[in-house]
Legacy VTK file of the C-alpha trace (Angstrom):
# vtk DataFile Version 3.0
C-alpha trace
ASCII
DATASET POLYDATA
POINTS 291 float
0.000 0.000 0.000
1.219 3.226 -1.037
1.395 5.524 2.295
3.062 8.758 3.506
2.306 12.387 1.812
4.373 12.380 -1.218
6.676 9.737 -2.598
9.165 10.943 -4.719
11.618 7.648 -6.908
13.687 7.080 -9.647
12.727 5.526 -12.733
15.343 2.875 -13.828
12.693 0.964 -15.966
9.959 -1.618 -15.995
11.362 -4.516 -15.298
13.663 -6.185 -12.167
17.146 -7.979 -12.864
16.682 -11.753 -13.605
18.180 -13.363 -10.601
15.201 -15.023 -9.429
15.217 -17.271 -12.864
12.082 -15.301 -13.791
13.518 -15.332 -17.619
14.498 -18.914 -18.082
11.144 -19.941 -16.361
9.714 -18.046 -19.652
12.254 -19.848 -21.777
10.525 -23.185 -20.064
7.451 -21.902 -21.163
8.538 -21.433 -24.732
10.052 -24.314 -25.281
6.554 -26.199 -24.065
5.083 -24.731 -26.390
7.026 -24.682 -29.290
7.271 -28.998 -28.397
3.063 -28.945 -28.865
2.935 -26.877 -31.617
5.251 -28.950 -33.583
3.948 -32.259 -32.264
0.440 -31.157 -33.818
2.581 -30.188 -37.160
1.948 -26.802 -37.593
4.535 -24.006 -38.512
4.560 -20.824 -36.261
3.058 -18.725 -39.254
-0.193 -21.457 -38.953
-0.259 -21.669 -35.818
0.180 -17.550 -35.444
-3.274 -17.391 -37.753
-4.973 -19.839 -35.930
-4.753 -17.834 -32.949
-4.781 -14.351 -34.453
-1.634 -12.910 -33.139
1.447 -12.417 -35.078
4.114 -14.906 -36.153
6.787 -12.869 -34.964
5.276 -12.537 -31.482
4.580 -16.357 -31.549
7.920 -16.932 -32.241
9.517 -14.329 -30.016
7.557 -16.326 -26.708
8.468 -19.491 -28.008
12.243 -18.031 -27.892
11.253 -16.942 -24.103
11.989 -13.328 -25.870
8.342 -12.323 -25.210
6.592 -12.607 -21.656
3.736 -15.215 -22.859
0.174 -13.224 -22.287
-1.774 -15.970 -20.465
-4.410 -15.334 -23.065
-1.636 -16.618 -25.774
-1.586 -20.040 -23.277
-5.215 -20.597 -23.691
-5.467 -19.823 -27.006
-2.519 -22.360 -27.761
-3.493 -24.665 -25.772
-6.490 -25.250 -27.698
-5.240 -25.075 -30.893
-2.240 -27.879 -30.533
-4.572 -30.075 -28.077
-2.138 -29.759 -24.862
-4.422 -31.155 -23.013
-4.697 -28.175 -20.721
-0.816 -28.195 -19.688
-0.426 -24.468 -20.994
-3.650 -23.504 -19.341
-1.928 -25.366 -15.853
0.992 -23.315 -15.882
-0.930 -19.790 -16.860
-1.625 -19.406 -13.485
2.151 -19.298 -12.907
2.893 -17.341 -15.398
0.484 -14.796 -13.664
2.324 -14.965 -10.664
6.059 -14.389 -12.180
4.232 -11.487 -13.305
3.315 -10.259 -9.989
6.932 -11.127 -9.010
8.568 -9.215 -11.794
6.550 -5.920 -10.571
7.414 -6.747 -6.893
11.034 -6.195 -7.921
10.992 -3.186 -10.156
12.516 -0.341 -8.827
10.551 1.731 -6.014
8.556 3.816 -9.338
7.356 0.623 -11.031
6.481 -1.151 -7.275
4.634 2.079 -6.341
2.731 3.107 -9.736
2.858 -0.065 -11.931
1.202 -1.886 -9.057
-1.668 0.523 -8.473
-2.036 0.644 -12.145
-2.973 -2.955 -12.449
-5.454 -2.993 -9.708
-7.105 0.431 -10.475
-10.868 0.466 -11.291
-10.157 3.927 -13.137
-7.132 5.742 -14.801
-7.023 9.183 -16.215
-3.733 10.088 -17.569
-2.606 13.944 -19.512
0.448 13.564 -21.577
2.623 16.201 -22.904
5.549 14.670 -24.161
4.932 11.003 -25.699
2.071 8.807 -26.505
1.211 6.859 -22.881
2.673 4.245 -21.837
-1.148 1.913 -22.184
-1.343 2.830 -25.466
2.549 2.380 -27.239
3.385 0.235 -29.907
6.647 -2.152 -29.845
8.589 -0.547 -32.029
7.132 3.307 -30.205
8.607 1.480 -27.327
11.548 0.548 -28.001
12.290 3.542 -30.161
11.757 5.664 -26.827
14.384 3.575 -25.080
16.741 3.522 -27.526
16.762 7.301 -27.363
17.684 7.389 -23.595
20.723 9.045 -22.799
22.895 7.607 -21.199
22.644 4.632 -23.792
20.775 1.167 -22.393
22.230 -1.472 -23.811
20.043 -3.556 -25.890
19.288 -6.343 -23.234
18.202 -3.471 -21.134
15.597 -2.303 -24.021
14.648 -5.749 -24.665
13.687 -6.368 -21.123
11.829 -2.981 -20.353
10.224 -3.090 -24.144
8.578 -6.651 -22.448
7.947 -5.065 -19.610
5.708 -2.003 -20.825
4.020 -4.751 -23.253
2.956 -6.426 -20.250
1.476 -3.368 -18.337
-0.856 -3.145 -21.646
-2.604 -6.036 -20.622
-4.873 -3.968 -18.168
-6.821 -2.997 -21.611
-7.342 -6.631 -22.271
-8.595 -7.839 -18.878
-12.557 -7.801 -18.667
-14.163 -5.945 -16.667
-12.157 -3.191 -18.387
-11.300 -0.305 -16.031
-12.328 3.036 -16.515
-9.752 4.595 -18.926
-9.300 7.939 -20.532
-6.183 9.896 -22.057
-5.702 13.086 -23.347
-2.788 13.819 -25.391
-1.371 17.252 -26.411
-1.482 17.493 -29.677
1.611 18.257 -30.575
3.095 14.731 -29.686
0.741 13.372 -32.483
3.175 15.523 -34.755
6.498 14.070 -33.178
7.569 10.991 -35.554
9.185 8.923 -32.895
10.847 6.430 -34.176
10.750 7.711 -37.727
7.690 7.798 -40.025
7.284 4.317 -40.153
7.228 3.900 -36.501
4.849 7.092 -36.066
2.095 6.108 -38.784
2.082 2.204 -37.071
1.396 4.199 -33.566
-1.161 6.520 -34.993
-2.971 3.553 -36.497
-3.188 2.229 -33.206
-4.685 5.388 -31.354
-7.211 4.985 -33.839
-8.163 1.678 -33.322
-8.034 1.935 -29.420
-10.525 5.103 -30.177
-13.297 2.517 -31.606
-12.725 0.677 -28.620
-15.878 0.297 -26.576
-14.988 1.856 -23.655
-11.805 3.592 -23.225
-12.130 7.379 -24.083
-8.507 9.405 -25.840
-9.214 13.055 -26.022
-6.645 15.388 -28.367
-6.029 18.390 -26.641
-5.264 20.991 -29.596
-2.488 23.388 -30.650
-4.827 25.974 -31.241
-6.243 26.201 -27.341
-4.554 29.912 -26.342
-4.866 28.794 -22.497
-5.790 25.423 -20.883
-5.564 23.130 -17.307
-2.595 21.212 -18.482
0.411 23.614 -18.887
2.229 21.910 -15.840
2.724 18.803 -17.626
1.813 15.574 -17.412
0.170 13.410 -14.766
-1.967 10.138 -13.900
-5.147 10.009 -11.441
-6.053 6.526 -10.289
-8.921 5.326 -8.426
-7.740 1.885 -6.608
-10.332 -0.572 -5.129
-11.712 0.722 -2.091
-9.621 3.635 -1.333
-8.733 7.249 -2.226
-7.751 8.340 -5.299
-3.781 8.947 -6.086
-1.887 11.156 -8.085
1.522 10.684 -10.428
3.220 12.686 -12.192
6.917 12.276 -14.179
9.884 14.247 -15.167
13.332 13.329 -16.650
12.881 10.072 -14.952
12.265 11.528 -11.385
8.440 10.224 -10.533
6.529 11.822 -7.987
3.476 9.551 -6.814
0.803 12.107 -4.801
-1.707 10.774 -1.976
-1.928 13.849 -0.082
-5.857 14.215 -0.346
-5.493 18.292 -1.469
-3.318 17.911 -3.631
-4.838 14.784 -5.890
-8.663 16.442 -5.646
-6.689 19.528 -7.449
-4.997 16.987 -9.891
-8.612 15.375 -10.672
-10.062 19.226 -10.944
-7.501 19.387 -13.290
-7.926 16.706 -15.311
-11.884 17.468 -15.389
-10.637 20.565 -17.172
-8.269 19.183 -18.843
-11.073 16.915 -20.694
-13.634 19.623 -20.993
-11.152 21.938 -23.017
-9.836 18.962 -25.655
-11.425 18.033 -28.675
-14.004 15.344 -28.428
-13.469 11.788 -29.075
-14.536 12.132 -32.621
-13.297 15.425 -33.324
-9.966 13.725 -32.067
-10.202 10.818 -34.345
-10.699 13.080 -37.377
-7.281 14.679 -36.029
-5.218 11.777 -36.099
-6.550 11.021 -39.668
-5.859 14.058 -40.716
-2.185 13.940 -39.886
-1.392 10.579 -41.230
-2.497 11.903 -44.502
-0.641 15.326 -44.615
2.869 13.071 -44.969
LINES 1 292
291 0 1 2 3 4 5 6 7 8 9 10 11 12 13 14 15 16 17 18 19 20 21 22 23 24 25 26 27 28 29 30 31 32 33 34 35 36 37 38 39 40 41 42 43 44 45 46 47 48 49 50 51 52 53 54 55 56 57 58 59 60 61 62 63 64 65 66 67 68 69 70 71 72 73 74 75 76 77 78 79 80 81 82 83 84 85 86 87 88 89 90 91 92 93 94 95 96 97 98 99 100 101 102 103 104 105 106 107 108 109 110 111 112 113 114 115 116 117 118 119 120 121 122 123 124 125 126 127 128 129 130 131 132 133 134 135 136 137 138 139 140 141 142 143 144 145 146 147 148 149 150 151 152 153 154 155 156 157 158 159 160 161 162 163 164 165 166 167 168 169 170 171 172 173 174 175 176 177 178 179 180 181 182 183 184 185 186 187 188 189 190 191 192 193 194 195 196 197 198 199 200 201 202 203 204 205 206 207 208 209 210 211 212 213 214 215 216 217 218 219 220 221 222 223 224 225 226 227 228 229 230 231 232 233 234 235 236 237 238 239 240 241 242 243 244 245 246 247 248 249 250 251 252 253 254 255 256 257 258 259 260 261 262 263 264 265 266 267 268 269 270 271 272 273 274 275 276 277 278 279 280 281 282 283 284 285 286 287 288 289 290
């Protein structure tokens, strides 16, 4: 439980060093399924469209590259007839989860773990698409920026990491979720073009989401709530709201009572003076066609 006024951490990243065997208990994983997949004689590619996920994510969890989504285990599981052995060891997969986030640095233990269990999240961002809604490659291109350099087992492990936050948007009942994003980090090609139409794509297919609301707060807006950056307000299960905000990697998580009822006020403003979901939709259009 997150106590005390104001925390204020570091953020190293999004995932914990491997020294509990967390990654080679993945590998295990892979390799299990890799032996039923083959066993029923089908290639990754058929077994990738049988399940509807990509070959080179298929292949990147069967490498123990990819933390496997329990979802993938089902799905699997089904498709090569396991038997239910991949739907056995989901459950533990769940809970190397839980211990992966247990050991992130004192940022990822305080926020990442209230994210998961929140029943709402509200997050402004300034400077990059959120974290929830980032592609792979937006991901990685992000940590391949940092300075100083990560090395590229670093990126690879923290690239994983943020994937597996995103699974809060697959989980039903969905929490309540809305962003809004400034809209000038719509017109930042992170990554390179490539990398910038793939993410944009995606904002647009989370927008026809049922559920989830993303808000485009526009360049043209003279004066608005959100000139002190970004932030986060999340509602956790049966007590107060909290507040969380970031800057050059320094994190400040709020539960002083004042100070995250101004933070929601905020946000409430924040909402009320973007563009609406549609208007915000015909936005991001817009820009992937003026390349």
């Amino acid at each position: 439980m997150v106590s005390g006024v104001e925390r204020t951490v570091f953020d190293d990243g999004e995932t914990a060093e491997n020294s509990d065997g967390v990654a080679e208990f993945y590998s295990a994983v892979g390799k299990l399924m890799k032996m039923f997949r083959e066993r029923a004689g089908l290639t990754q590619r058929e077994l990738a469209d049988i399940i509807g996920y990509s070959e080179d994510m298929l292949g990147a969890v069967e490498r123990g590259k990819r933390t496997p989504r329990v979802e993938i285990l089902v799905k699997v599981d089904d498709a090569v007839g396991a038997g239910g052995a991949l739907k056995l060891i989901a459950d533990d997969v769940m809970k190397a989860k839980i211990r992966i986030s247990e050991r992130h640095p004192a940022s990822s233990r305080a926020f990442t773990q209230e994210e998961s269990r929140a029943l709402e999240i509200h997050e402004y961002s300034t400077m990059v698409i959120p974290g929830l809604l980032q592609t792979e490659a937006y991901i990685r291109a992000l940590y391949e920026m940092r300075r100083p350099l990560l090395s590229p087992e670093q990126i690879n492990e923290w690239v994983a990491a943020r994937q597996t936050r995103q699974e809060i948007l697959t989980r039903w009942p969905l929490p309540v979720v809305t962003w809004v994003i400034d809209e000038s980090v719509l017109r930042r090609p992170v990554g390179g073009w490539d990398v910038h139409a793939e993410q944009l794509q995606h904002l647009l297919k989370i927008g026809q989401m049922r559920g989830p609301e993303l808000q485009i707060m526009p360049l043209d807006r003279l004066t608005h709530a959100g000139m002190g950056g970004s932030f986060t307000v999340l509602t956790p299960p049966n007590r107060p709201q909290i507040g969380y905000a970031a800057a050059q990697h320094v994190n400040r998580l709020v539960t002083d009572p004042v100070e995250v009822r101004n933070m929601a006020a905020r946000y409430s403003s924040i909402r009320a003076q973007a563009l609406s979901l549609k208007e915000s939709l015909a936005l991001i259009e817009k820009i992937l066609g003026e390349r």
